[in-house]
C-alpha positions in Angstrom: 98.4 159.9 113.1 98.5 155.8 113.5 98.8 155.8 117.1 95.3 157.7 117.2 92.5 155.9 118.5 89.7 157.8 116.5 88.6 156.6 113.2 87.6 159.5 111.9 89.8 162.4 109.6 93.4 161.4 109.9 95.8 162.6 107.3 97.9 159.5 107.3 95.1 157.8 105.3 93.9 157.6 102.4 89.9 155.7 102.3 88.6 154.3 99.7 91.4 155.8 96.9 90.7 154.8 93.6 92.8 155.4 90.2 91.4 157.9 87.7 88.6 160.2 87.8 86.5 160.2 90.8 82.7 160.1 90.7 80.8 162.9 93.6 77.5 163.2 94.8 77.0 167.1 96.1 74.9 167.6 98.7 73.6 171.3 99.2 74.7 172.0 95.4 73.1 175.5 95.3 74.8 176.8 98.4 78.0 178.4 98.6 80.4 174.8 99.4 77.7 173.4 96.5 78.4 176.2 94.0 82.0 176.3 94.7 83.1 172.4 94.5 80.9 171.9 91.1 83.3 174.9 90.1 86.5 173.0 91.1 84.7 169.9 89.1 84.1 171.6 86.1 87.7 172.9 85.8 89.4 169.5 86.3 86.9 167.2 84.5 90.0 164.8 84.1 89.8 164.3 87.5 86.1 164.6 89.2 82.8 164.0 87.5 79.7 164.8 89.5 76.9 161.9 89.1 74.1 163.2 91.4 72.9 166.8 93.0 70.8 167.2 96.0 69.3 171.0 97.5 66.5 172.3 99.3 64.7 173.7 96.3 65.0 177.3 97.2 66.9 178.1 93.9 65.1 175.4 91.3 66.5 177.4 88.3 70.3 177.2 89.5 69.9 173.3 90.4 68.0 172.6 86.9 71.4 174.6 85.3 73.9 172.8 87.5 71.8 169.1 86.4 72.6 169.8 82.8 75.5 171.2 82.3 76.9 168.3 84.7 74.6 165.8 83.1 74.2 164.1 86.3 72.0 161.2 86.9 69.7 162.3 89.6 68.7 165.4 91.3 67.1 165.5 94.7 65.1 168.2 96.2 64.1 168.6 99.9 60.9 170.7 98.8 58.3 168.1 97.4 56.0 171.4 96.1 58.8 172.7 94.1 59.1 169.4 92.1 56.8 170.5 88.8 58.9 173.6 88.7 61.9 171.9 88.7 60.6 169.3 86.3 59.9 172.1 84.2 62.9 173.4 84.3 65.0 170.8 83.4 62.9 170.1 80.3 63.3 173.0 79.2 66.8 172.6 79.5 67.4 169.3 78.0 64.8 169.7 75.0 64.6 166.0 73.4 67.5 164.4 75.9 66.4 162.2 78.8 65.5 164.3 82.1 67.8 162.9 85.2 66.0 160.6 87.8 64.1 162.9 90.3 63.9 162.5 94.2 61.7 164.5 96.5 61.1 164.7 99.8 62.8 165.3 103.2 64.6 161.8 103.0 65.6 162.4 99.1 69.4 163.7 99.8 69.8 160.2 102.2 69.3 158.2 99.2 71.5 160.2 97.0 74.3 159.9 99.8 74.0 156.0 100.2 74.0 156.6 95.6 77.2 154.6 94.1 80.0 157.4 93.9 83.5 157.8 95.7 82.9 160.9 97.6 80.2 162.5 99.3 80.5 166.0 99.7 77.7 167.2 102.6 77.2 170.8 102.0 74.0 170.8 103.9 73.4 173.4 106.2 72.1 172.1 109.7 71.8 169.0 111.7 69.6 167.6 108.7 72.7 166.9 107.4 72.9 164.2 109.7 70.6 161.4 108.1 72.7 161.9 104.6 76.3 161.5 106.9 74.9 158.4 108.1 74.0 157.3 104.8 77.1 158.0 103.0 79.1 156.3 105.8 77.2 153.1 105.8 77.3 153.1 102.2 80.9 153.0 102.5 81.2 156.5 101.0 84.4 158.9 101.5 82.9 161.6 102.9 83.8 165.3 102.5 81.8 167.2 105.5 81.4 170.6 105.4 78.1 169.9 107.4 79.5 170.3 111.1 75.9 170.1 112.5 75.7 166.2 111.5 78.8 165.5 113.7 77.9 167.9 116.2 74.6 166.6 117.3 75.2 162.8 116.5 79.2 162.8 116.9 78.7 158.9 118.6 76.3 157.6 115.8 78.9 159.1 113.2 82.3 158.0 115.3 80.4 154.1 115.3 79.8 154.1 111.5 83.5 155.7 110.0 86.2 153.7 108.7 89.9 155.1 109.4 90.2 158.2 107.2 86.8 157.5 105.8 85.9 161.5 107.1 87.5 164.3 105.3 87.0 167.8 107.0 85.7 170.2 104.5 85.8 173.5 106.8 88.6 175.8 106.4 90.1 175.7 110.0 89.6 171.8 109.9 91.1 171.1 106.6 93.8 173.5 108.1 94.3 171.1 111.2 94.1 168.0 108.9 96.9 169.3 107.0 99.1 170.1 109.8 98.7 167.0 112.0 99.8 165.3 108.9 103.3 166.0 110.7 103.4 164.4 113.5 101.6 161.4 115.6 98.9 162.4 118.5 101.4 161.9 121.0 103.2 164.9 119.1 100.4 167.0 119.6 100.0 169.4 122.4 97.4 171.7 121.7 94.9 172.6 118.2 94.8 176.2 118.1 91.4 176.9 115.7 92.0 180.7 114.6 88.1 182.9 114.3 88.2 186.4 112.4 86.0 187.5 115.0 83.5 188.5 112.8 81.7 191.8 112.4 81.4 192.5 115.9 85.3 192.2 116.9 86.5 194.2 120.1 83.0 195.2 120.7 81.8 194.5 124.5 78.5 193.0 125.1 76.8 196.1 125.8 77.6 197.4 122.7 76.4 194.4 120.8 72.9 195.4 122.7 71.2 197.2 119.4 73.1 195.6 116.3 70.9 194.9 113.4 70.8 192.0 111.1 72.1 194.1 108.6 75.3 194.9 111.0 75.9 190.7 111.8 75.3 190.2 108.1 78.1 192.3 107.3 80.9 189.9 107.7 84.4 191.3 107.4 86.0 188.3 105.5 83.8 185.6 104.3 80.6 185.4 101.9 78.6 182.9 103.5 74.9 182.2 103.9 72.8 184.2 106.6 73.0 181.4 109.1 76.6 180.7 109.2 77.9 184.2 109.1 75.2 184.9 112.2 77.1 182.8 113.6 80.2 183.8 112.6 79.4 187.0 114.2 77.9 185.2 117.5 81.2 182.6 117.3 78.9 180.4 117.9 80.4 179.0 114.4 83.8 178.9 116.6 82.1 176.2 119.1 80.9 174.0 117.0 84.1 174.0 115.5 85.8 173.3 119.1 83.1 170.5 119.2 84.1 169.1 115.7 87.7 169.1 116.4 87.6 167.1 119.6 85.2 164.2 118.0 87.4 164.3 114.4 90.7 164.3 116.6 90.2 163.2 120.0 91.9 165.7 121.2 90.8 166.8 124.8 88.5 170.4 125.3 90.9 171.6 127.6 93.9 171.3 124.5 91.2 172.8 122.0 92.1 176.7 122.2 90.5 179.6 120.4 92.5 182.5 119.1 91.1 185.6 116.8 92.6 186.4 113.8 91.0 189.5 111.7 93.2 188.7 108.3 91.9 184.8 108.1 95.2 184.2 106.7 95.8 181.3 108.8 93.7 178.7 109.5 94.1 177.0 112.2 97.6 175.9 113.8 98.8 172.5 115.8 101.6 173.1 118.5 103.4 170.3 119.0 105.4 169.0 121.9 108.5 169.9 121.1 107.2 173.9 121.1 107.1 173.9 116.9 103.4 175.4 116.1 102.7 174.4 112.2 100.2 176.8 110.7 98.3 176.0 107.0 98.0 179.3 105.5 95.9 180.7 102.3 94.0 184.0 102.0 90.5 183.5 102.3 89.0 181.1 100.3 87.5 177.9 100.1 88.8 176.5 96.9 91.3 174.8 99.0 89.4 173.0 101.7 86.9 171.7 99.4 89.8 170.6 97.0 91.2 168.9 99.8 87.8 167.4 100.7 87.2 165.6 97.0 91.2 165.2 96.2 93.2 163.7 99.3 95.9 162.6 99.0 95.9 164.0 96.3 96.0 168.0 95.5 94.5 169.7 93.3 96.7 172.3 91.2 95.8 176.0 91.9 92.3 175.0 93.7 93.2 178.4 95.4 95.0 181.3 95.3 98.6 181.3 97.0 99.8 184.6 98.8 102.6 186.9 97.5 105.1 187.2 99.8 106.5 189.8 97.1 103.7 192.4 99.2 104.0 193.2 102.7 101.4 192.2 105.0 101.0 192.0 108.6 99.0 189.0 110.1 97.6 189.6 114.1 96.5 187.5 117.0 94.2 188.5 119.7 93.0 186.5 123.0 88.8 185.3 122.7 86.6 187.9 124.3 84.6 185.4 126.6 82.3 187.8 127.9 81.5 189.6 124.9 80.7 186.1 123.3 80.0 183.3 125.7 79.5 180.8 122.7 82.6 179.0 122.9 82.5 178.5 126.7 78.8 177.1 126.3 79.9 174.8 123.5 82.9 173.4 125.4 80.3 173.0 128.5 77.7 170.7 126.0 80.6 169.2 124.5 81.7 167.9 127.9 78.1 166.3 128.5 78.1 164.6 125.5 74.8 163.1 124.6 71.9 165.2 123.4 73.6 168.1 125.1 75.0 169.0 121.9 72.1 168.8 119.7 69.8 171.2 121.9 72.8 173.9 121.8 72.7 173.3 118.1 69.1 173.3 117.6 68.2 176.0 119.9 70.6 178.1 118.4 69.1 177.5 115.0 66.1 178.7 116.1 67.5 181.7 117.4 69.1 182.6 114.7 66.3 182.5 112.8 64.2 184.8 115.4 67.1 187.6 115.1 67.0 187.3 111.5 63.0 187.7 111.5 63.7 190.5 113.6 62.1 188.7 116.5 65.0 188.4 119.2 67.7 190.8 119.8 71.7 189.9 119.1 72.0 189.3 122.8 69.1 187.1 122.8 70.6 184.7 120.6 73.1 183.1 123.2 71.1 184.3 126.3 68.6 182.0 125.0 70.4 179.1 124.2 71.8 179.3 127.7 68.9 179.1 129.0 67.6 176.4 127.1 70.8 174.2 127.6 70.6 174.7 131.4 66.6 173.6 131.2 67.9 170.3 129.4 69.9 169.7 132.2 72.8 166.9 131.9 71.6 164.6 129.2 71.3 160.9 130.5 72.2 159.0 126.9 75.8 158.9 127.0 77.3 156.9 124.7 73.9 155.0 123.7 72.9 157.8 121.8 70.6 156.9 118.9 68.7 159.0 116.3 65.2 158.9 118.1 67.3 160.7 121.1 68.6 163.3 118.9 65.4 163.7 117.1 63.4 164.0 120.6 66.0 166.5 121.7 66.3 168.7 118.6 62.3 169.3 118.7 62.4 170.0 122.8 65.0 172.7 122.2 63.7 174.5 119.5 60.1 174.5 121.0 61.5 175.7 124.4 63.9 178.3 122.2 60.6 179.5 120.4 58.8 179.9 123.7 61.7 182.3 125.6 62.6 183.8 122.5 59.1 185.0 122.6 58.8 186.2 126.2 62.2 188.1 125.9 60.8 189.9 123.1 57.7 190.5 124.8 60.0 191.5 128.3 62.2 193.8 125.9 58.9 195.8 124.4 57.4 195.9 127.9 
């Protein structure tokens, strides 16, 4: 949209294209967006080739696997112990051939994003994604970001270092948006409608969410994500940082940011426009497409994706957010709203929260009733737009220290 004042994702741009084969750096290769784009790689080596891996280190046999049969030149790993093992690995692997360069270290996937490539797709889950976004965008990288923390928590530091189009949303309900606002200009645009499954836990009121186990919230009806994200997805806490996302990607004001839930996941997300036409971007569930779109615009990528068949009868629903079931989207508007390190305690005291339920430490409940309380103890953050990483940094280690601390006494409260 050329009248659109943010340089960040815009459809009408291409950054950075180059002819032929493009060169990728994937960040968080042994997670699910890492597993899934090296897939899309292998089948069209004519058009990527992926020069460099990065992960935490908590599957060293996959990312020794993914190293050779890509034959990348370096592999990162977050976990400086497991660097023998994977050392080990990859000899055994590549016998008498050359061993790829080796990083380790907390700071190892910032170097690989800042690596000469085209793309850099962040697959990193969390807002330590957000050293490797900066890097990649300073670098002069197109980057595909499927890590929403890193925008969340440092959407100013990112919005100062992006080119036009240099950002190319990677999640499903903002490649979805992407693709629709492709048809019009912002002053077309009246309202982003972001669609949520609503998870596990759909039509259940909050008193029957009291005694769900981490079995129940890992049970998610549509999606096979990692135990953080479809936590999440089952707190919609997922849903607003989405709402976050979308406003800093789009400028598009909180109050024309709307939530609806749809169980089928058919749609993705949808873009009313002025003149009352709402364009949807449709797919069953899959992320094929949203990472095609990530490494490939303008360009797409033939059957990334399956396509429906409208030979089969199928019925699609839409149902209104249950805000009191699931405060999250509310509370993420709220932070949004403040701006500064408002968004990076939600974030981080969430993680931590997460975690706790997951540990068996802190009820469902406790998850948002927590980070409510932890975002009203931070109070309205006085950084504005001067943000810097220090501030974020500060802010991310208050929250999850205070989140640690109540998460504790509400257990302790709950056994009482």
């Amino acid at each position: 949209m050329s009248d659109r004042p943010s340089p960040l994702a815009d459809p009408h741009i291409a950054f950075d294209v180059s002819e032929g084969r493009r060169d990728i750096v994937v960040l968080g290769s042994t997670g699910s967006i890492g597993t899934q784009a090296i897939d899309l790689v292998l089948r069209n080596p004519d058009r990527f080739r992926v020069t460099a891996l990065a992960a935490s280190g908590g599957r060293v046999g996959l990312l020794a696997e993914q190293a050779h049969r890509l034959k990348v030149a370096a592999v990162a790993v977050a976990r400086e112990e497991v660097l023998p093992e994977l050392r080990e690995a990859l000899k055994a692997l590549y016998g008498s051939e050359p061993l790829p360069e080796l990083l380790a270290g907390p700071d190892a996937a910032t170097q690989l994003a800042a690596s000469p490539c085209h793309t850099v797709l962040n697959g990193i889950t969390g807002s330590i994604g957000l050293a490797p976004t900066l890097a990649a965008l300073e670098a002069g990288r197109t980057l595909a970001l499927a890590n929403k923390e890193s925008l969340i928590v440092g959407g100013p530091l990112v919005k100062a270092l992006a080119k036009p189009g240099q950002i190319i949303p990677v999640d499903s309900e903002h490649a979805a948006l992407f693709q629709a606002l492709a048809a019009g200009t912002r002053a077309d645009v009246r309202k982003l409608v972001v669609t949520a499954s609503g998870g596990p836990f759909r039509g259940r009121t909050r008193e029957q969410l009291a005694h769900v186990t981490r079995e129940d919230a890992l049970a998610h009806p549509t999606w096979a994500m990692g135990p953080v994200i479809t936590v999440n997805s089952a707190t919609l806490v997922n849903k607003g940082l989405e709402v976050i996302e979308a406003h800093l990607l789009y400028d598009i004001p909180f109050d024309r940011i709307e939530v609806v839930v749809h169980p089928q996941s058919y749609v993705h997300s949808m873009v009313e426009f002025t003149d009352g036409s709402t364009l949807a971007q449709a797919t069953p569930p899959d992320m094929g497409g949203p990472i095609a779109i990530g490494l490939g615009w303008p360009e797409r990528v033939p059957d990334a994706a399956p396509a429906f068949d409208w030979s089969k009868a199928s019925t699609w629903e839409f149902f209104p957010l249950d805000t009191e079931a699931f405060p999250s989207v509310g509370l993420a508007r709220h932070v949004g709203d403040l701006g500064g390190t408002a968004p990076a305690v939600f974030n981080a005291a969430n993680e931590e929260c997460v975690e706790a339920f997951l540990a068996g430490r802190l009820p469902f409940n406790g998850i948002m009733d927590t980070v409510t309380a932890v975002v009203a103890e931070h109070g309205v953050p006085g950084t504005g737009t001067s943000l810097t990483v220090p501030d974020v940094l500060e802010a991310e280690t208050w929250a999850r220290a205070r989140a640690r601390e109540l998460a504790v006494k509400a257990t302790a409260e709950a056994r009482a």
